[in-house]
C-alpha positions as CSV (number, residue, x, y, z in Angstrom):
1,X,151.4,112.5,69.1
2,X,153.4,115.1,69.8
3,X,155.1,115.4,66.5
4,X,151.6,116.6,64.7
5,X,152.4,120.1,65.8
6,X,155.6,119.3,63.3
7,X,153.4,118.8,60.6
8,X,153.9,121.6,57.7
9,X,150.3,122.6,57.2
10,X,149.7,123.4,60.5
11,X,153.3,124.4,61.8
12,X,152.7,128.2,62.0
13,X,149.6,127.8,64.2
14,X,151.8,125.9,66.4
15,X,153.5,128.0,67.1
16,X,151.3,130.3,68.2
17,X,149.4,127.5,70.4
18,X,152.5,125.1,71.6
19,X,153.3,127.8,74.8
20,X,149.4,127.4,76.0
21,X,149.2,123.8,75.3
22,X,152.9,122.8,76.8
23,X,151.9,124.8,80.1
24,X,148.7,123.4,80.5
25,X,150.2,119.8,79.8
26,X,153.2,120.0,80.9
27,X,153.1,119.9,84.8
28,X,151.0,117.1,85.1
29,X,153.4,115.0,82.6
30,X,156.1,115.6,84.6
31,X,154.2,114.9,88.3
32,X,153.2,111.3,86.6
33,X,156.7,111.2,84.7
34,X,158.6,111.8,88.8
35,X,155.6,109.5,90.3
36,X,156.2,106.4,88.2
37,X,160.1,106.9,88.6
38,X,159.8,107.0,92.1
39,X,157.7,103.7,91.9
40,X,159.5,101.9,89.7
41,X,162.9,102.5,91.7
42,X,161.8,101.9,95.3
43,X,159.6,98.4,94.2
44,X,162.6,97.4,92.0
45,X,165.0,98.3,94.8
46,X,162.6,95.9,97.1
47,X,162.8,93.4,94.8
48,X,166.8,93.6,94.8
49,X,167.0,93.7,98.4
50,X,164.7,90.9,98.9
51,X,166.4,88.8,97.0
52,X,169.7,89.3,98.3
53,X,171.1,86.8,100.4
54,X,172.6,88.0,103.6
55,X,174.7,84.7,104.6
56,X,176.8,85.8,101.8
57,X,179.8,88.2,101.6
58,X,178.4,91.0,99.3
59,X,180.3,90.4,96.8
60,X,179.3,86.9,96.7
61,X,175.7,88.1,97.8
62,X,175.2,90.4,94.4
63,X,177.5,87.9,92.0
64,X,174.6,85.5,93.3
65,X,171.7,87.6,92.9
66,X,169.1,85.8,90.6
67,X,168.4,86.6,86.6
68,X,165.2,88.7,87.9
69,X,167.2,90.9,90.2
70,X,169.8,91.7,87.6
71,X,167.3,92.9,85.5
72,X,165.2,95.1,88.6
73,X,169.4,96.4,88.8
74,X,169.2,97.4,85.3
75,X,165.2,98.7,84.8
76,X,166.2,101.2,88.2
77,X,169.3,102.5,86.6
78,X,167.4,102.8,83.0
79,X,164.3,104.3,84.9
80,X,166.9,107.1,86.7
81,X,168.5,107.6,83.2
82,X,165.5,109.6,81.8
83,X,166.5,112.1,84.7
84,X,170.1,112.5,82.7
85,X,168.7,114.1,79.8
86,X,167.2,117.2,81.8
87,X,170.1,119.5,80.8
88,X,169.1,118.9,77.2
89,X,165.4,119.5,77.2
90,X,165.2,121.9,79.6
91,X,165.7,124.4,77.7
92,X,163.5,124.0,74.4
93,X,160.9,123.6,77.4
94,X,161.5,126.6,79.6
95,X,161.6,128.3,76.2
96,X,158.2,126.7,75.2
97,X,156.5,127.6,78.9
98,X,157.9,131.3,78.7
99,X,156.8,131.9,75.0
100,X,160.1,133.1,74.7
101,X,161.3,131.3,71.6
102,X,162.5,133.2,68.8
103,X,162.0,130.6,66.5
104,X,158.7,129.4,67.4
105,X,157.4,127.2,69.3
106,X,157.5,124.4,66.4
107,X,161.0,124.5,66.8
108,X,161.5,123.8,70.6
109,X,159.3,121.2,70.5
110,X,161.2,119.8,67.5
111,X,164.1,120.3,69.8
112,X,162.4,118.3,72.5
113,X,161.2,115.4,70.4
114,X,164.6,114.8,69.0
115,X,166.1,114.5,72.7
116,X,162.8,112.5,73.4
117,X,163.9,110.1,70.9
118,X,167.2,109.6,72.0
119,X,166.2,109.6,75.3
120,X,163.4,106.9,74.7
121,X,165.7,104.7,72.9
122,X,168.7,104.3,75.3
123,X,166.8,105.0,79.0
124,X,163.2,104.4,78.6
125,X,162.8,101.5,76.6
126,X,165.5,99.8,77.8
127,X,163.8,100.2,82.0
128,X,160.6,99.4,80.8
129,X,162.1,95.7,78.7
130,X,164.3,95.2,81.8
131,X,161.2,95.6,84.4
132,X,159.3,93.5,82.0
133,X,161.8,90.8,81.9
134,X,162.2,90.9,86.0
135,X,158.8,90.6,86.2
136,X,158.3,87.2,83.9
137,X,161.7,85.8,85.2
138,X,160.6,86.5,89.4
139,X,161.2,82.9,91.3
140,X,160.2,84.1,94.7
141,X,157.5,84.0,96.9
142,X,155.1,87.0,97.5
């Protein structure tokens, strides 16, 4: 959705609009963006630590963990990798909040989308398949 402000026919009124729209939009994206990481990490971490057991050396006790856990493991560290990629849009952002681009702001939100991709591909997707797959695979109780 994002990318229509890329469109050519309607690029340069972007940029004269993207620095309104991104500051009213952007501070709720990223309370729900910080909300669902905190959610997903502390009920995936649950899940890990309920289903650890604690008669076993840990060692043994994670080697043992079952299919479901492993993936909760992997959906937390996915979910806490979207918070790597701050350092790279960051600064298309703060640019596109200020209105202090001197390209437009077209181009930092080009700039953004392209780490968004990236980003998507190897931290978001991958937590969201993993939590998926924890949740079908779960043999516990409730």
């Amino acid at each position: 959705m994002n990318s229509a402000f890329l469109h050519p026919t309607i690029r340069r009124e972007a940029d004269v609009v993207l620095p309104r729209w991104f500051n009213t939009v952007f501070q709720s994206g990223v309370t729900v963006v910080v909300g669902l990481i905190a959610i997903t990490s502390s009920t995936s971490i649950a899940n890990i630590y309920l289903s650890y057991n604690n008669d076993l050396p840990i060692t043994e006790g994670i080697m043992a963990l079952p299919f479901s856990a492993k993936m909760y493991a992997l959906g937390v560290t996915c979910a806490l990798g979207h918070l790597t990629f701050i350092p790279w849009v960051a600064p298309p952002i703060e640019r596109l909040r200020t209105n202090t681009s001197k390209r437009g702001g077209s181009a930092e939100m080009e700039d953004w989308l392209s780490v968004h991709r990236i980003r998507w591909t190897v931290a978001d997707f991958p937590a969201w398949a993993a939590i998926f797959l924890a949740v079908l695979t779960f043999e516990g109780t409730l």
